[in-house]
ChimeraX commands (.cxc) that place a marker at each C-alpha (Angstrom):
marker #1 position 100.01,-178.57,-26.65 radius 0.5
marker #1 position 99.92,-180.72,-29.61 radius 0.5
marker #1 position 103.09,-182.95,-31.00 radius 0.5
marker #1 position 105.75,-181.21,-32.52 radius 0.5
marker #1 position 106.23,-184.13,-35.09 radius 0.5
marker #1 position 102.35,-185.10,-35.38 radius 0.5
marker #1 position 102.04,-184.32,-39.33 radius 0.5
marker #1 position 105.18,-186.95,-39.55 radius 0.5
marker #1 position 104.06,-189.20,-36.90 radius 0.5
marker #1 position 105.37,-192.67,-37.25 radius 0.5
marker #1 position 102.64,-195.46,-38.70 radius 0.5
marker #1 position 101.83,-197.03,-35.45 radius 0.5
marker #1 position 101.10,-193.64,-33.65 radius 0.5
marker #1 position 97.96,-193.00,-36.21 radius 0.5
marker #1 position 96.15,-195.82,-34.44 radius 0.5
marker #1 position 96.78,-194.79,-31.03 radius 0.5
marker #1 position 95.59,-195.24,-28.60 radius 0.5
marker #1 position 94.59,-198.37,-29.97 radius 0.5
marker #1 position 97.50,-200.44,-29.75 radius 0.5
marker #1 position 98.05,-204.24,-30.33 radius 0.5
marker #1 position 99.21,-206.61,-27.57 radius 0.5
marker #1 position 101.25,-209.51,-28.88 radius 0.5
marker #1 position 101.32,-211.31,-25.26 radius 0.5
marker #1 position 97.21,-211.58,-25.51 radius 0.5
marker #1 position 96.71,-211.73,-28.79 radius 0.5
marker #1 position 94.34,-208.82,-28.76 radius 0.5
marker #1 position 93.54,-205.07,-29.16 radius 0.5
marker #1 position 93.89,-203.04,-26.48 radius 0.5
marker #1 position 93.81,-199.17,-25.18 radius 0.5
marker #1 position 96.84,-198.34,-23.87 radius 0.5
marker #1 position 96.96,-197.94,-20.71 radius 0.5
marker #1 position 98.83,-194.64,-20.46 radius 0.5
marker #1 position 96.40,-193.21,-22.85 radius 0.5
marker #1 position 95.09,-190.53,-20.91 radius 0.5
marker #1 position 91.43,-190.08,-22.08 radius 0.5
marker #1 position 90.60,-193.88,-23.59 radius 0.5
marker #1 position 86.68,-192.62,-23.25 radius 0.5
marker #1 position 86.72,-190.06,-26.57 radius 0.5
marker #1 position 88.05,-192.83,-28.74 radius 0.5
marker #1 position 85.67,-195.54,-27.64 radius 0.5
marker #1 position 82.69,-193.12,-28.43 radius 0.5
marker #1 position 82.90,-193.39,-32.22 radius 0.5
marker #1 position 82.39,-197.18,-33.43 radius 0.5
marker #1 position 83.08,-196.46,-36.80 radius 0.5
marker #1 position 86.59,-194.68,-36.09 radius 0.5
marker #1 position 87.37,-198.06,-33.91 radius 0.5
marker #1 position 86.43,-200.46,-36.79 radius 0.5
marker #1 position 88.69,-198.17,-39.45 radius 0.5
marker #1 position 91.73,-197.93,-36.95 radius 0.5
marker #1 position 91.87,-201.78,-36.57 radius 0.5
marker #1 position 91.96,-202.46,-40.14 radius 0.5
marker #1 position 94.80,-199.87,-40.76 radius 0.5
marker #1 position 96.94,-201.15,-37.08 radius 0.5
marker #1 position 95.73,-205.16,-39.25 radius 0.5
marker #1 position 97.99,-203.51,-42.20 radius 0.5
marker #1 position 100.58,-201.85,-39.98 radius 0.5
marker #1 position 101.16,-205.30,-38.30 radius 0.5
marker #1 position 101.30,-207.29,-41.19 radius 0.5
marker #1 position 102.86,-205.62,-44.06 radius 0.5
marker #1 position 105.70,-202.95,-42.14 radius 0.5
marker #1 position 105.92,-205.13,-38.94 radius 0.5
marker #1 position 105.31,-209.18,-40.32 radius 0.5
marker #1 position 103.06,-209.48,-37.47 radius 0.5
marker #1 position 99.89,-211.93,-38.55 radius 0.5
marker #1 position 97.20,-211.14,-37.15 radius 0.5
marker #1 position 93.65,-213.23,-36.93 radius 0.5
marker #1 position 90.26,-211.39,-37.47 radius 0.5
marker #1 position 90.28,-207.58,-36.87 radius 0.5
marker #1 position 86.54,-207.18,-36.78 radius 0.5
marker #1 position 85.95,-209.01,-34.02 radius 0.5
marker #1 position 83.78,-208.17,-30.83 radius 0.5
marker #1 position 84.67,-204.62,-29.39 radius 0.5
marker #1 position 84.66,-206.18,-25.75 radius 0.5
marker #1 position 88.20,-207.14,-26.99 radius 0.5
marker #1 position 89.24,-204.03,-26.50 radius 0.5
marker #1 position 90.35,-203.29,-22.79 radius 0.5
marker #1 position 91.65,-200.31,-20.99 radius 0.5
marker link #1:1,2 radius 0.2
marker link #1:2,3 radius 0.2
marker link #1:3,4 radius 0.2
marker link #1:4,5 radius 0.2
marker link #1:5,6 radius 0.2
marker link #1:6,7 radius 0.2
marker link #1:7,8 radius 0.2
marker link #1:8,9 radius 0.2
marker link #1:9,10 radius 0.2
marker link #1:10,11 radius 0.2
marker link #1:11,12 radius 0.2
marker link #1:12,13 radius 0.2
marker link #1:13,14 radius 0.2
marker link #1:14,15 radius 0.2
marker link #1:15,16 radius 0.2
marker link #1:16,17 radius 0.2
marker link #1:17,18 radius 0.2
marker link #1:18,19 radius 0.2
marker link #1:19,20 radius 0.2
marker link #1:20,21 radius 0.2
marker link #1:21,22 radius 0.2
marker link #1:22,23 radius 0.2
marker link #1:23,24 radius 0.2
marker link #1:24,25 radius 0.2
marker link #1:25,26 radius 0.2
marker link #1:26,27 radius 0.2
marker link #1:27,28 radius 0.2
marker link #1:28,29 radius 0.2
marker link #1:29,30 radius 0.2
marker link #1:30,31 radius 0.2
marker link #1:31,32 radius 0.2
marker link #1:32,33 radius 0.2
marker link #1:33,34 radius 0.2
marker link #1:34,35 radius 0.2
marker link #1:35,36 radius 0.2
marker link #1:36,37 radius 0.2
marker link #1:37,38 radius 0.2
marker link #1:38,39 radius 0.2
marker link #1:39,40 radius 0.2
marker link #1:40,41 radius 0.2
marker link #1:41,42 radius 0.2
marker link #1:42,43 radius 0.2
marker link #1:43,44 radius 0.2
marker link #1:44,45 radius 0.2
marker link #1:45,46 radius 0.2
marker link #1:46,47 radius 0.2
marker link #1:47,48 radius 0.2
marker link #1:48,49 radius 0.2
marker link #1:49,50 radius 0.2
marker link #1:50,51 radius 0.2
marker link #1:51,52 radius 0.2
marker link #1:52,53 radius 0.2
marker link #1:53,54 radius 0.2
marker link #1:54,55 radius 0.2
marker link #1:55,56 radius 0.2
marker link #1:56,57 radius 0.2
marker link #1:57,58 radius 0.2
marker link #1:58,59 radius 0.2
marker link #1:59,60 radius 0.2
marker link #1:60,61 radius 0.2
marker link #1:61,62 radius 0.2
marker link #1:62,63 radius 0.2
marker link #1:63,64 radius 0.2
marker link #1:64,65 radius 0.2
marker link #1:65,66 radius 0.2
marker link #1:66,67 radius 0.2
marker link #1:67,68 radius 0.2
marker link #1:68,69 radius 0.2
marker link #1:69,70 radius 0.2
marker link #1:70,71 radius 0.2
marker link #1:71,72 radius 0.2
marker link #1:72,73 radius 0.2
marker link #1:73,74 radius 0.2
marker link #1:74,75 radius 0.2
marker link #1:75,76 radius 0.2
marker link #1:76,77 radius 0.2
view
């Protein structure tokens, strides 16, 4: 069943399920995402979704945020 509201989706919900975790400072999967694996498989779709959660964070939310290309071991499940 897909989202009712998923053309309108908030922002934040475009980048799922790659979310940002202010108490670690880092990118994460969320951990209720249900299948983390078929995100992690494309590289490229990882790089572009931290760049626009970077913008998200900083321009609608004033969160700064340090380097978003960093290492993809940042990213845990």
């Amino acid at each position: 069943m897909r989202c009712k509201i998923y053309e309108f989706r908030p922002q934040g919900c475009h980048c799922y399920p790659l979310v940002y975790d202010i108490e670690i400072n880092q990118y994460v999967l969320d951990k209720d995402c249900p299948n983390p694996r078929l995100f992690l498989k494309n590289r490229n779709k990882i790089s572009i979704t931290r760049i626009v959660l970077k913008e998200y964070l900083e321009k609608d939310l004033k969160i700064i945020r340090g380097d978003t290309h960093g290492p993809l071991r940042k990213i845990r499940e």
